[in-house]
C-alpha positions as CSV (number, residue, x, y, z in Angstrom):
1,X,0.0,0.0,0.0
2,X,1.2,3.7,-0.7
3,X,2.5,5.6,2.3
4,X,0.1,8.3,1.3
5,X,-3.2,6.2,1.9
6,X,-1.9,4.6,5.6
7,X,-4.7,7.7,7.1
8,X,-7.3,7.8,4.1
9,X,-10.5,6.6,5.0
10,X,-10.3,6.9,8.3
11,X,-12.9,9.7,9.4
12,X,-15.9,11.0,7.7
13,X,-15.6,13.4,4.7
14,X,-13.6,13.7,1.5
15,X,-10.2,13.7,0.5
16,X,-8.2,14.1,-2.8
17,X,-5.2,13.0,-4.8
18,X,-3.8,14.5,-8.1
19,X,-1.3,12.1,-9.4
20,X,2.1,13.5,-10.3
21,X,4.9,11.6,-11.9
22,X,2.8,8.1,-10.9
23,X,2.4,9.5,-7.4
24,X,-0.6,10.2,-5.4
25,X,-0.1,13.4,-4.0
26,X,-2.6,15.2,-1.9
27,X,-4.6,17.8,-3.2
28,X,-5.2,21.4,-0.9
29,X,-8.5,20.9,0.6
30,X,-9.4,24.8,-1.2
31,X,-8.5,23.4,-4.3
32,X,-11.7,20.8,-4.4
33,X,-13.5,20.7,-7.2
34,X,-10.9,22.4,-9.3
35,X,-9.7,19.5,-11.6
36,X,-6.6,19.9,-14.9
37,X,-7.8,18.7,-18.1
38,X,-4.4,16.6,-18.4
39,X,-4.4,14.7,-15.3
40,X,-5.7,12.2,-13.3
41,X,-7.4,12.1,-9.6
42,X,-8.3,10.0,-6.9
43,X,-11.5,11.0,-4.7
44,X,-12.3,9.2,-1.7
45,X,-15.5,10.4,-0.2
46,X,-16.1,8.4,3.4
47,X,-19.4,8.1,5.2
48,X,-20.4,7.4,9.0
49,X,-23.2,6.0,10.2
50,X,-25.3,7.1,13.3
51,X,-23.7,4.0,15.1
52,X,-20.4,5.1,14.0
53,X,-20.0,2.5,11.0
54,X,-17.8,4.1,8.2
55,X,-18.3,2.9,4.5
56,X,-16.4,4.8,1.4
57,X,-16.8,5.4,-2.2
58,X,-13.9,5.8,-4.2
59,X,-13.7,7.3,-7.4
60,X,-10.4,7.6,-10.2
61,X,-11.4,10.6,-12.6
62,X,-9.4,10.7,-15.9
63,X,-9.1,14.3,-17.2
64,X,-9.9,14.2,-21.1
65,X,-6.1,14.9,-22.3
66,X,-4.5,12.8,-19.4
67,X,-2.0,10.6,-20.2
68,X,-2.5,6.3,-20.6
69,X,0.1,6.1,-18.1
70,X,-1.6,8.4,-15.2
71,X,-5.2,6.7,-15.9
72,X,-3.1,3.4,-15.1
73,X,-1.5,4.4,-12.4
74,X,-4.8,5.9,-11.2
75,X,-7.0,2.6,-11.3
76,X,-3.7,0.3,-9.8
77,X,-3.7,3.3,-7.1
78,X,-7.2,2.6,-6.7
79,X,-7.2,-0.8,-6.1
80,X,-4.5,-0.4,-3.5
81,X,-7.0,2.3,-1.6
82,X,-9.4,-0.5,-1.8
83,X,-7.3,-2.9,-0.5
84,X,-6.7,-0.5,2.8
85,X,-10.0,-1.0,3.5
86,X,-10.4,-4.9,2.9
87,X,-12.3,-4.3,-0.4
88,X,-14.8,-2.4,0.8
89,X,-15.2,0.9,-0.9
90,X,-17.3,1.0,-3.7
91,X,-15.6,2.0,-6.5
92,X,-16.0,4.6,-9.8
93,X,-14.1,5.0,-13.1
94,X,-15.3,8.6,-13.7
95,X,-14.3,10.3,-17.0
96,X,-14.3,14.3,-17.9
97,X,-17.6,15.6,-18.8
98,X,-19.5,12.6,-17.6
99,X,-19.0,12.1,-14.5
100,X,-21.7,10.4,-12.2
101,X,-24.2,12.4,-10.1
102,X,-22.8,10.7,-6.9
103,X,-19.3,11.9,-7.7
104,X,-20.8,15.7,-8.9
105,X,-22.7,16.1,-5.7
106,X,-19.4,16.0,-3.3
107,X,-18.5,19.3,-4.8
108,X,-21.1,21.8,-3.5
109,X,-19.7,24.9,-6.1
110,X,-19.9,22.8,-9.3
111,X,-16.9,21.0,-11.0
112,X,-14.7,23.3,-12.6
113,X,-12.1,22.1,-15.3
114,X,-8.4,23.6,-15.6
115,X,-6.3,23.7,-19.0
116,X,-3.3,22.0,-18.3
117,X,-1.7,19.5,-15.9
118,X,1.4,18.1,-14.7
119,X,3.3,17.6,-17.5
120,X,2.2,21.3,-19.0
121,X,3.8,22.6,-15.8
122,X,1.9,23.2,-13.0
123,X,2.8,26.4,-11.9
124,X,1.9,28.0,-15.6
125,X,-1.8,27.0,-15.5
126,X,-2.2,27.9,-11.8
127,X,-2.2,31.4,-12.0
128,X,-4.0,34.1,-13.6
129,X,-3.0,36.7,-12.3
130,X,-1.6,38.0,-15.2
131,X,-5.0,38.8,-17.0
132,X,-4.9,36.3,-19.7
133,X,-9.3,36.3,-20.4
134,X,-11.1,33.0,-19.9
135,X,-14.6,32.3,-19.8
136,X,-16.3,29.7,-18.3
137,X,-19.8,27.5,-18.9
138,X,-21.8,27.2,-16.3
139,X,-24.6,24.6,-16.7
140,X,-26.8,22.0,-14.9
141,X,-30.1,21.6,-13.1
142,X,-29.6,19.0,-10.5
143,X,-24.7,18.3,-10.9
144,X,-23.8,22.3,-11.7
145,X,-20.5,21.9,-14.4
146,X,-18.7,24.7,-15.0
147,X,-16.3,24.2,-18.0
148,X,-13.5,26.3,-20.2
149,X,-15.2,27.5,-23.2
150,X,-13.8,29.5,-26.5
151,X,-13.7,33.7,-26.0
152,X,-16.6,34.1,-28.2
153,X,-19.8,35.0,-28.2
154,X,-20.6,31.9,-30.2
155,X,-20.1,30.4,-27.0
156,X,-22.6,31.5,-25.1
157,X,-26.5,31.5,-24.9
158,X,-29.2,33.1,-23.0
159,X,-30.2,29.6,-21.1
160,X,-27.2,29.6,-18.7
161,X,-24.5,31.3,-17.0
162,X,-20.7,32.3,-17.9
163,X,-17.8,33.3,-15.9
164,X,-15.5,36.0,-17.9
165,X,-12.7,36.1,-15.8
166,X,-10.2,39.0,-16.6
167,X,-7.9,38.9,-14.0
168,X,-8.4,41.7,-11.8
169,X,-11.9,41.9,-12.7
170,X,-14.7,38.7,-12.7
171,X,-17.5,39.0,-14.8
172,X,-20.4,36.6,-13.9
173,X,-23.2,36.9,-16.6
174,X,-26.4,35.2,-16.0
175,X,-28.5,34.4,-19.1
176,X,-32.0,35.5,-18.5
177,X,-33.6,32.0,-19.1
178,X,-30.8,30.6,-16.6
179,X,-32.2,28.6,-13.1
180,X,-32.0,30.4,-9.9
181,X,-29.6,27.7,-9.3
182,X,-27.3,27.8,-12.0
183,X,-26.7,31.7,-11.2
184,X,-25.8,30.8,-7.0
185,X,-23.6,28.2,-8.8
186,X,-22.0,30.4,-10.7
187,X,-21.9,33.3,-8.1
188,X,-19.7,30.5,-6.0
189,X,-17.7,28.9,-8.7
190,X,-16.4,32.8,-9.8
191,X,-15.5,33.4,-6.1
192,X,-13.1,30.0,-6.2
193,X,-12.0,31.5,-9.3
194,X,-11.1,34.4,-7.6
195,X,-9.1,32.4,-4.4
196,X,-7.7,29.9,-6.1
197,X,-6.2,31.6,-9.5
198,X,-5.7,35.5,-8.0
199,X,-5.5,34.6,-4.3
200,X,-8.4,36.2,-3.6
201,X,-7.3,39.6,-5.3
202,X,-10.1,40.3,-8.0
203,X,-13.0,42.1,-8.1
204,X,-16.4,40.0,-8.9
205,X,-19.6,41.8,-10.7
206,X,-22.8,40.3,-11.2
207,X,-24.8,40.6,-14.7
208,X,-27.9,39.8,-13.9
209,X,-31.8,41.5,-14.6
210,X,-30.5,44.4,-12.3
211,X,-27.5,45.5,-14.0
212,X,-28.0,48.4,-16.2
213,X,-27.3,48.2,-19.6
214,X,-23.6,49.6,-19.7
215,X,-22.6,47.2,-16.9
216,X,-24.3,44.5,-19.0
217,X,-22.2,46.1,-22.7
218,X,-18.7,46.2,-20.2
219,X,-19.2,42.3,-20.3
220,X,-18.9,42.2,-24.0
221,X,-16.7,44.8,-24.4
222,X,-14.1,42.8,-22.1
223,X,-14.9,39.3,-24.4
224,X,-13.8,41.7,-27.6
225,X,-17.0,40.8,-29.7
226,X,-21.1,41.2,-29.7
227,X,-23.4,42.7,-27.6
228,X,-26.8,41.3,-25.0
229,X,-29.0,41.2,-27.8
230,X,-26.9,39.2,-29.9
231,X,-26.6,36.0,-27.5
232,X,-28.2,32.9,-29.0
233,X,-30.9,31.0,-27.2
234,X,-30.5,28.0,-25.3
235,X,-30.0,24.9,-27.7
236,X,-29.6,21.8,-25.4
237,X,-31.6,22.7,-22.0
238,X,-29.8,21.3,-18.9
239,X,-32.6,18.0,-18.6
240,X,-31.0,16.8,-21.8
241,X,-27.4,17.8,-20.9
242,X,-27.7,15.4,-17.8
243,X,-29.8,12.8,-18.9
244,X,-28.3,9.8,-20.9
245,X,-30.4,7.9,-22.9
246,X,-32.0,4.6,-21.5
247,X,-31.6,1.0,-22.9
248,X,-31.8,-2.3,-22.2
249,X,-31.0,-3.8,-19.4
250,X,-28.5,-7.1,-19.0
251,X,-26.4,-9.7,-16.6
252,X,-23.1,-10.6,-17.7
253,X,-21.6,-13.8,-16.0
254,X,-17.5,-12.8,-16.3
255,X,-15.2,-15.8,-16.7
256,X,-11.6,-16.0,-17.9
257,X,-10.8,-19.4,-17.6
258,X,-10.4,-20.1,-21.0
259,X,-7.5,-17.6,-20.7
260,X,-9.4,-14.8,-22.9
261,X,-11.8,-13.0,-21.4
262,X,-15.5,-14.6,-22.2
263,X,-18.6,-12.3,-21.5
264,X,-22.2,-14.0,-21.6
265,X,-25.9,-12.5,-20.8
266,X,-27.5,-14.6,-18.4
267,X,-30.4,-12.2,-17.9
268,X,-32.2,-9.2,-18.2
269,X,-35.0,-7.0,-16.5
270,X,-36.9,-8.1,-14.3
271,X,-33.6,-9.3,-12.6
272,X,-32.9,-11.8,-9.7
273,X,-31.0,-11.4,-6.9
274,X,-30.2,-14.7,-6.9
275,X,-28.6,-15.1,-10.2
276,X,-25.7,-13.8,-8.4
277,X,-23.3,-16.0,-8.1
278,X,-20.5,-15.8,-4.9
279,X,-18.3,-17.6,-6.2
280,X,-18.4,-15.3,-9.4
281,X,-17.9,-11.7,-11.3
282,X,-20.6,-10.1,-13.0
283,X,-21.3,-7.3,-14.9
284,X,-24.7,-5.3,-15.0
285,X,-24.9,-3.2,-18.7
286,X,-27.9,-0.5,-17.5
287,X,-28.3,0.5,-20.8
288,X,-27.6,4.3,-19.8
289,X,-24.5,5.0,-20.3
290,X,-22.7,3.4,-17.2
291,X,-22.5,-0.3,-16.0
292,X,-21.5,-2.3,-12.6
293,X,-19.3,-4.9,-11.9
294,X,-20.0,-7.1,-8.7
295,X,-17.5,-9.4,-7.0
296,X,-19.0,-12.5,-4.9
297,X,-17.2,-13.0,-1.8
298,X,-15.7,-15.9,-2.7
299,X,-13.7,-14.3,-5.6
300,X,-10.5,-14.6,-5.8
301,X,-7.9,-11.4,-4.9
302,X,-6.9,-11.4,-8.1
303,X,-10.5,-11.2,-9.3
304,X,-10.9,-8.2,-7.6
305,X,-7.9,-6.3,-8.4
306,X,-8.9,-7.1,-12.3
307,X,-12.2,-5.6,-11.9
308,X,-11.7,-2.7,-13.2
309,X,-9.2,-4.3,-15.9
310,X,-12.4,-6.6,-17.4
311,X,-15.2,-3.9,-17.4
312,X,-12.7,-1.9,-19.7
313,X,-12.3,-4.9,-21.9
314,X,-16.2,-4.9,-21.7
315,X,-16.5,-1.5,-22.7
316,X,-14.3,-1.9,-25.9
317,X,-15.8,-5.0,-26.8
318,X,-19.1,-3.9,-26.8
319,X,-18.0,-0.7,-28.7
320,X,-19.2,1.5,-25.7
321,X,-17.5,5.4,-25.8
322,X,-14.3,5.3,-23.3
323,X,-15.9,7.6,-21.1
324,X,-18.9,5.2,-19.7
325,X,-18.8,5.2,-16.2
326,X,-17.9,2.0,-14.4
327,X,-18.6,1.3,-10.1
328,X,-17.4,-1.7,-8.6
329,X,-19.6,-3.0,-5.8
330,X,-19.0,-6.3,-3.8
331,X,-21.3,-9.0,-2.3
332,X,-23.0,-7.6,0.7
333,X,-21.8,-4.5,-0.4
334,X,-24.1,-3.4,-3.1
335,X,-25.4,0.2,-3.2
336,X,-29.2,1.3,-3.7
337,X,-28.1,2.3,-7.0
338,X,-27.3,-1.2,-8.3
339,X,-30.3,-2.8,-6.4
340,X,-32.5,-1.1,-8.3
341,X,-32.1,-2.7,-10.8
342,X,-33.6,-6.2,-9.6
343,X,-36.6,-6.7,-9.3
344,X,-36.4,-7.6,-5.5
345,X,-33.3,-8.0,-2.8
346,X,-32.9,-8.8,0.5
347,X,-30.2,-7.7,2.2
348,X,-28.2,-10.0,4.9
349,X,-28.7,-7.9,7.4
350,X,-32.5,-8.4,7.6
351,X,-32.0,-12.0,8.1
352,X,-31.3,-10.9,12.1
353,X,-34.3,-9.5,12.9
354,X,-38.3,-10.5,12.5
355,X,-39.2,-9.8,9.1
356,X,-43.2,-9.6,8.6
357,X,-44.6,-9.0,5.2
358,X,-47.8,-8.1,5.1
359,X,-49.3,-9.2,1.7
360,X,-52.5,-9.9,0.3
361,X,-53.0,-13.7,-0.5
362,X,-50.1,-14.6,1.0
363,X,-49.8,-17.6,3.1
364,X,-52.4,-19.5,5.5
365,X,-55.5,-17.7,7.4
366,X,-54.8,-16.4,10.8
367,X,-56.3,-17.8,13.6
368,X,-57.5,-14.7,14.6
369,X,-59.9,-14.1,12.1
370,X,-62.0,-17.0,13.2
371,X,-64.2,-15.0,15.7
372,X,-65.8,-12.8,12.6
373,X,-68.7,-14.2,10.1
374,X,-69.1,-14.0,6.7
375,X,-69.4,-11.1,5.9
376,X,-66.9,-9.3,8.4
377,X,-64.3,-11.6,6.8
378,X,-65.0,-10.6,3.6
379,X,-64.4,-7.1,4.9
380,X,-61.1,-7.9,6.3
381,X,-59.9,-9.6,3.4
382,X,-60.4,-6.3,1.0
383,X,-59.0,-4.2,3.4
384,X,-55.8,-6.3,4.3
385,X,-54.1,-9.8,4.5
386,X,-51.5,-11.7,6.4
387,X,-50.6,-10.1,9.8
388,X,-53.9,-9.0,10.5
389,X,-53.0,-10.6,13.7
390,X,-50.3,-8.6,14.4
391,X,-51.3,-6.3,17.2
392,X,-48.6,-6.2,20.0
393,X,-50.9,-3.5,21.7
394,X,-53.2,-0.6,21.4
395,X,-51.3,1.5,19.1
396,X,-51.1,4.2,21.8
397,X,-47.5,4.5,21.8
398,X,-44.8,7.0,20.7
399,X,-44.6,7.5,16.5
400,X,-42.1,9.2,14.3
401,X,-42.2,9.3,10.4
402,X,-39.8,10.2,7.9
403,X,-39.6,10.4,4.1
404,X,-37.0,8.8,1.7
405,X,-36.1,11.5,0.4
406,X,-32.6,11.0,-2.7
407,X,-32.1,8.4,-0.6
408,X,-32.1,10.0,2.5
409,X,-34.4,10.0,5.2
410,X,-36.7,13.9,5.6
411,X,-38.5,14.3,8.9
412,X,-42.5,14.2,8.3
413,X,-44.3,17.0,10.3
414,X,-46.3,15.6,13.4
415,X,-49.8,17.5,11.6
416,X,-49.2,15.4,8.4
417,X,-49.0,11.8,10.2
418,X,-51.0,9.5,8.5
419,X,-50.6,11.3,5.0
420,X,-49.2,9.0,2.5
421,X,-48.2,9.5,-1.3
422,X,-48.3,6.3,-3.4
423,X,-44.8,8.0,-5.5
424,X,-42.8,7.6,-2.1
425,X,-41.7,5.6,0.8
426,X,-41.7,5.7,4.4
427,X,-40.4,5.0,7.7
428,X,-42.3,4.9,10.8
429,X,-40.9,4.2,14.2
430,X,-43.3,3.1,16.7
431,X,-42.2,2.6,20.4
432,X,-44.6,0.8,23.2
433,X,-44.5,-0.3,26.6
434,X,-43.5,-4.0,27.3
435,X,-45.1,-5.5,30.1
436,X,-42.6,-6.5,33.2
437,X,-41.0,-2.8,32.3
438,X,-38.6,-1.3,29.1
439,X,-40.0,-0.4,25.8
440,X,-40.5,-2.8,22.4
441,X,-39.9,-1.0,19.1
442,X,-41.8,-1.6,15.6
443,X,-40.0,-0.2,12.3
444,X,-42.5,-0.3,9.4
445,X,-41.0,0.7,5.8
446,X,-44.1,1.7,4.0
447,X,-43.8,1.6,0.1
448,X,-46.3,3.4,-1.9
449,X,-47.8,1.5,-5.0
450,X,-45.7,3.9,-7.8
451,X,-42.9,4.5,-5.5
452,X,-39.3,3.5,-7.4
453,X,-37.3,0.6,-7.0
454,X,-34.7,3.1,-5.9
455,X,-36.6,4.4,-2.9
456,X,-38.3,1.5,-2.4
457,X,-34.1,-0.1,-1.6
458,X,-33.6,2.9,0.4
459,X,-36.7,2.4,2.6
460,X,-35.7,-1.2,3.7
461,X,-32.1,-0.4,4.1
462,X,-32.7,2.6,6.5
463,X,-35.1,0.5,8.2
464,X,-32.5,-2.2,9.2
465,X,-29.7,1.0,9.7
466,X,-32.4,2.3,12.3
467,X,-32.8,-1.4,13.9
468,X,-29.4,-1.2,14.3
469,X,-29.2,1.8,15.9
470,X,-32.0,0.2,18.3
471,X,-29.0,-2.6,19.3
472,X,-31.6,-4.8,16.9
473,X,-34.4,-5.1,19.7
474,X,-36.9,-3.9,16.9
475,X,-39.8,-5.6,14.6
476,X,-39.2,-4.8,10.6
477,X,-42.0,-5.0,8.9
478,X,-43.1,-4.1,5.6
479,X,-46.3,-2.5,5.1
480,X,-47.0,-2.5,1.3
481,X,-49.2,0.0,0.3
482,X,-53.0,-1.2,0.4
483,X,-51.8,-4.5,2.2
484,X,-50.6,-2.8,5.7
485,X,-51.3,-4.5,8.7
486,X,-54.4,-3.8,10.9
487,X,-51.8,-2.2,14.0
488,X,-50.2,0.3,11.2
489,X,-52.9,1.2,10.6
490,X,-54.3,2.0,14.3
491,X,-51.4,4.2,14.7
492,X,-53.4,6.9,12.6
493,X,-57.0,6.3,14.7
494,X,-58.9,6.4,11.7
495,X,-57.0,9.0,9.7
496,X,-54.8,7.4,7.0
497,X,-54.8,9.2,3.6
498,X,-52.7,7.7,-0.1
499,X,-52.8,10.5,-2.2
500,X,-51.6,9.8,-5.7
501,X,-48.4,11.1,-6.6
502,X,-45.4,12.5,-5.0
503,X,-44.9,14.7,-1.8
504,X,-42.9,17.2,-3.9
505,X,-45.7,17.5,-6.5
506,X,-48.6,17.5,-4.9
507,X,-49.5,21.2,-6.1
508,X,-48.9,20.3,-9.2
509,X,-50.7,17.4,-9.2
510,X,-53.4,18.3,-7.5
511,X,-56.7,18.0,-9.8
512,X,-59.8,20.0,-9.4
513,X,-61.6,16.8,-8.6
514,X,-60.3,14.3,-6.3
515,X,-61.2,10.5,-5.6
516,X,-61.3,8.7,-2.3
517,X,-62.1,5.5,-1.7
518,X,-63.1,4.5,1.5
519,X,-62.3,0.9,3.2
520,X,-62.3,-0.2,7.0
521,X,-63.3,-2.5,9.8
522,X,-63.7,-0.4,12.6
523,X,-63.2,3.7,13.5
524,X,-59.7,2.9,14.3
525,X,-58.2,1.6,11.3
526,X,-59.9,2.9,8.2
527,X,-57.8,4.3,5.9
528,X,-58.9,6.8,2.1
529,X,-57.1,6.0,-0.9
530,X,-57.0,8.6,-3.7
531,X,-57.8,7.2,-7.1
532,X,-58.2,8.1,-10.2
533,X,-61.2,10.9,-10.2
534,X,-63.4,8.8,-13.1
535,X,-66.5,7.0,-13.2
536,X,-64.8,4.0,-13.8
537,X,-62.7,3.8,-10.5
538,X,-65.9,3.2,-8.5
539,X,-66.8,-0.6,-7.2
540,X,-70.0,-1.4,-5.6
541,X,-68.8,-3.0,-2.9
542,X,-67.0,0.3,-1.8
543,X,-67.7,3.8,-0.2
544,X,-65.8,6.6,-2.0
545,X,-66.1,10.8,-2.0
546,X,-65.5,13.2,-4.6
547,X,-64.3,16.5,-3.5
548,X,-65.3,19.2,-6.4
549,X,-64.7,22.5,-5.3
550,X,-67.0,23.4,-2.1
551,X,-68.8,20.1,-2.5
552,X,-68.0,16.8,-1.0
553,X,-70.3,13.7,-2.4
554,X,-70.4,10.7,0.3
555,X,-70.9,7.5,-2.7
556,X,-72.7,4.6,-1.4
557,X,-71.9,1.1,-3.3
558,X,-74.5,-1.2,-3.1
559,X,-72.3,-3.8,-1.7
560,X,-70.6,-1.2,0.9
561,X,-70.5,-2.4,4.6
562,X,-72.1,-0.5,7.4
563,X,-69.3,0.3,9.3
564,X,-67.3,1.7,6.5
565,X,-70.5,3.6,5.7
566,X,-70.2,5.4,9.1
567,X,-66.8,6.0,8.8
568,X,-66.5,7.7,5.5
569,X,-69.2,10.5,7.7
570,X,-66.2,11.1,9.4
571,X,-63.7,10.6,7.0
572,X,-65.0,13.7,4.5
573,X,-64.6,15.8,7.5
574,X,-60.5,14.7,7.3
575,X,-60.3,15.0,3.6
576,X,-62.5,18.7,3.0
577,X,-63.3,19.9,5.9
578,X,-64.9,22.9,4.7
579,X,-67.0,21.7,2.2
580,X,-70.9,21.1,2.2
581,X,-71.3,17.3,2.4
582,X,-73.8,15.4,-0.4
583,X,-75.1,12.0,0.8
584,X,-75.2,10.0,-3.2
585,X,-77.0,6.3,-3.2
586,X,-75.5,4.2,-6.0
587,X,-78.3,3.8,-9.1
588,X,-79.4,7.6,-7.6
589,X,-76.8,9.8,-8.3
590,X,-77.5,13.3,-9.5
591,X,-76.2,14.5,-12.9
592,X,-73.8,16.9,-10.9
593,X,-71.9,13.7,-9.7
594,X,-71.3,11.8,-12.9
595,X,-70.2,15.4,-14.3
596,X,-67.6,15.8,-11.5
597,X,-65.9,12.7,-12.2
598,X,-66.4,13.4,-16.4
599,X,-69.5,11.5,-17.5
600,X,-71.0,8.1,-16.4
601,X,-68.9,5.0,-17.3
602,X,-69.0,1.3,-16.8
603,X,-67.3,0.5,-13.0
C-alpha cells in the first residue's frame, strides 16, 4: 500500500489525490472541485453511520487529455485504496464531462475544469494573475459543471450562466432564461476562481436582470466581440445535458478461464438477486451510459484487483464510448443504485431481525380471524391480508415518520401523520410499553404502490440501519401500500390518507376533482385511498367521496359495509373539511356527480 493512503478513510468526509509523476499526492483541501484537463485524480469520499459504522466510495477521474500512463497508475492506485479497506469501498471509473451524479454532488460549487496538468507545468496553468481572459460554462439543473469555453460569443446562450474572468476583474453573466440555481452556482464557482487563480485579489460583478445596460455592454466589451442582444438561445436545455439515454438492461456472468476473457448475458430485466453467483464476477450493462461490476465474496484477490481491468475490456468490446462510467460493488456490499435494478433484494442484514410482510393472499389464514362471520371476513380480506394478527398493543404508543427522500431520510411533520403518497416511501418508528418494564420497538418501511425501486431499496435499508441503531431489539415489517397490517394502521385512529403522486408535487398534481375511496373494519383503522377521479374507478362493494370544489359527495356502493358507511361520515370531514357534504346512493346519483368525475362509465 502507498505511504500516502496509511490515514485515508479513516474519518468521515472527502479527501483528494492528483497524481504526479505516478504518485498520489494530496490535493489542498481549497483546491476541491478544481480539476486539470491533463491529469488524473483520486476521490475518496467516506461516510459514517449514526452508530459510528464508516463505509467509502472511491472514485479515479481521468481528465480528457490525461496521459495512458496516469489513468493506469490511477485505477492500480485505486485498487490499493481499496485494498486498505479490505475491499470495501465502492468503486467509480469517472471520466471528464461525464462524471456520475454521486461523484458531482461531493463538490457543493460545481466542478470546474483547468487547462493544463502536470506535464504542462503546474505552476503555468495555476495562475491568472496575469489577465490572460477566460470564460467559463456554467450549466446544470440537479450536478452544476462549470467548463473552459472559447472567447466568443458563439459560445454563449441566453439559457445559462458564464464566468469572464479578466484577472483583476470577474464578470459573472447570467443568461435571462438561466435557473436560480445555476446563477448561485455560478456566483460560487467565480469566487473560487477568484481564491484559487488571484488569491483572492479580483474584483467580482454580477450581470444579472438588475445590472444596467452599460454594466451588462462592459461584459462584451471585455470578451472583444457582440453585444446582450446578440446572444443565441438556449439549444440543449440542462434536462437533456444530464440525462443519458436509457436501454436495455442485462447480466453478464464474467469468466476468464479459457485464458481470454468470455462475456455471456445470463439475464435481463426483471432481474434476480439470486442469479448472483459468490463464487463469481458479473457485470450489470444499465443501458444508460454506465455499467457495474459485482464481485461474490468468494472471488479470488486477483479477481478483484482485475475488476476494473475486465469492465474496460467490456467496454471496448461492446463498442461503448471510453468515457462510460464503471462502479465496482461487492457482495453484501451493493449500493441502492445497483439494487435497483432487480426486481427484489434482500439484504443479509435483515436475516437478524423478525421480518413480517404483510401481503395480500399470502400464506395460511390467521387464527384470529376465526371470531368474525361472513361477511366481516370478507371485509377484512379487502381491506388487508396476512398479519392482520399482528397487534402487540393498542397503538397508543410514541410514533415518528420520515420520508426517503434521494435516498435520505426527511423528517415528516407531526400534523401530516397518516398522510401518505403512493410515489414515495416511508419510515415509521413506533415505540410501546413492554409488560414487566422497558419499551418494544416496531420499524414499518411503507412503500407506496408507484414509489421507485430506488426508494423502495432505500426504505428497507434505512429500516434495518435504524434497527441497528436500536441494538436490533426492533420488529421490521413491511407495510406494502394497500396490504398494511391492521396495527399500522391503528397508529393513525382512523386518519390514514394515499394520495396519488409524490410529496414534492402534490400542487402540481393536484386536480380540481379528487377521488377517495373509503375501506375499513372499525373507527380505528380505516384508511382513504386517492384514485383516479373517473366513473370507472368506482366498485359497488365500496364507499368513496369526490371533493369538487365546495362540495364533497359521500358514494354509497351497493355492496358497501355498514361500518365503512359510518366512517366515511367522518372521514369527509378529514379530507375537506370545509366543504358542504352530499349524501349520493348508487343507481341515484345526480347529474352533478357523474359530471364531477367526467360522465357516467362502466365500473
Amino acid at each position: 500500500m502507498h505511504p500516502a493512503f496509511e490515514n485515508a478513510g479513516t474519518a468521515k468526509g472527502l479527501e483528494v489525490w492528483r497524481i504526479e509523476n505516478f504518485e498520489p499526492v494530496p490535493v489542498p483541501t481549497k483546491e476541491y472541485g478544481k480539476f486539470y484537463v491533463g491529469d488524473s485524480y483520486i476521490v475518496l469520499n467516506t461516510k459514517e453511520s449514526k452508530s459510528g459504522i464508516l463505509s467509502w466510495d472511491v472514485h479515479f477521474w481521468l481528465g480528457a487529455e490525461t496521459s495512458q500512463d496516469e489513468a493506469g497508475s490511477a485505477a492500480i492506485l485505486t485498487v490499493q485504496l481499496d485494498d486498505r479497506h479490505n475491499g470495501a469501498p465502492v468503486q467509480h471509473r469517472e471520466v471528464q464531462d461525464h462524471e456520475s451524479s454521486l461523484f458531482l454532488s461531493y463538490f457543493a460549487n460545481g466542478v470546474r475544469y483547468a487547462a493544463g496538468g502536470v506535464k504542462s507545468g503546474f505552476n503555468e496553468v495555476e495562475t491568472n494573475a496575469a489577465g490572460e481572459r477566460r470564460m467559463f460554462q456554467v450549466k446544470g439543473a440537479k450536478n452544476v459543471r462549470v467548463r473552459q469555453v472559447p472567447l466568443s460569443i458563439g459560445s454563449m446562450n441566453r439559457g445559462d450562466c458564464f464566468i469572464l474572468d479578466a484577472g483583476h476583474d470577474i464578470y459573472v453573466y447570467v443568461g435571462v432564461s438561466a435557473k436560480r440555481i445555476e446563477k448561485i452556482k455560478a456566483i460560487s464557482a467565480a469566487n473560487q476562481i477568484r481564491d484559487q487563480d488571484h488569491s483572492g485579489r479580483a474584483k467580482l460583478h454580477i450581470l444579472d436582470e438588475f445590472a444596467s445596460a452599460s454594466e451588462q455592454q462592459e461584459f462584451f466589451d471585455v470578451l472583444g466581440e457582440g453585444s446582450p442582444d446578440e446572444v443565441a438561445e438556449e439549444t440543449v436545455s440542462d434536462e437533456e445535458f444530464e440525462r443519458a439515454d436509457c436501454g436495455a438492461i442485462t447480466l453478464y456472468h464474467v469468466s476468464d478461464a479459457s485464458g481470454s476473457l468470455e462475456i455471456n448475458p445470463i439475464g435481463e430485466r426483471p432481474l434476480k438477486q439470486s442469479l448472483l453467483d459468490s463464487n463469481d464476477c458479473y457485470i450489470l450493462d444499465t443501458g444508460s451510459g454506465s455499467i457495474y461490476v459485482w464481485i461474490g465474496k468468494g472471488a479470488t484477490g486477483q479477481e478483484r484487483s482485475q475488476a476494473m481491468v475486465k469492465a474496460q475490456e467490456f467496454i471496448s468490446i461492446k463498442g461503448y464510448p471510453v468515457h462510460t462510467a464503471v462502479h465496482r460493488v461487492v457482495e453484501n456490499g451493493e449500493t441502492t443504485d445497483f439494487k435497483q435494478f432487480f426486481a427484489s433484494w434482500r439484504d443479509q442484514g435483515i436475516t437478524h431481525s423478525h421480518l413480517i410482510k404483510a401481503a395480500l393472499g399470502n400464506g395460511d389464514e390467521s387464527d384470529s380471524e376465526t371470531e368474525f362471520d361472513a361477511k366481516v371476513l370478507h371485509t377484512l380480506k379487502k381491506n388487508g391480508g396476512r398479519a392482520l394478527g399482528f397487534m402487540p398493543d393498542n397503538g397508543q404508543g410514541a410514533v415518528e415518520i420520515w420520508r426517503v427522500q434521494d435516498n435520505d431520510l426527511v423528517a415528516v411533520e407531526p400534523s401530516k401523520y397518516g398522510m401518505f403518497f403512493a410515489g414515495d416511501s416511508y419510515i415509521v418508528r413506533y415505540e410501546y410499553s413492554v409488560k414487566g418494564g422497558g419499551h418494544g420497538y416496531i420499524v414499518y418501511y411503507w412503500q407506496g404502490k408507484t414509489s421507485s425501486i430506488k426508494e423502495k431499496g432505500a426504505s428497507a435499508i434505512h429500516a434495518v440501519r435504524l434497527d441497528d441503531e436500536l441494538d436490533g431489539k426492533a420488529i421490521l415489517v413491511r407495510a406494502a401500500q394497500g396490504s398494511e397490517p391492521r396495527h399500522f394502521m391503528k397508529l393513525f385512529k382512523g386518519k390514514m390518507v394515499t394520495f396519488l403522486g409524490d410529496y414534492d408535487k402534490e400542487e402540481r398534481n393536484r386536480s380540481s376533482t379528487r377521488l377517495f375511496r373509503v375501506r375499513g373494519t372499525c373507527a380505528e383503522d380505516v384508511r382513504a385511498e386517492e384514485l383516479e377521479p373517473k366513473a370507472s374507478s368506482l366498485a359497488s362493494d365500496d364507499v368513496f367521496i369526490v371533493v369538487a370544489h365546495s362540495m364533497s359527495y359521500v358514494w354509497h356502493g351497493a355492496g358497501a359495509s355498514d361500518p365503512e358507511r359510518e366512517m366515511a361520515a367522518d372521514m369527509v370531514h378529514v379530507l375537506a373539511p370545509l366543504t358542504q357534504v352530499v349524501l349520493v346512493q348508487e343507481e341515484s346519483e345526480p347529474d352533478v356527480f357523474w359530471e364531477a368525475l367526467g360522465g357516467v362509465a362502466e365500473y
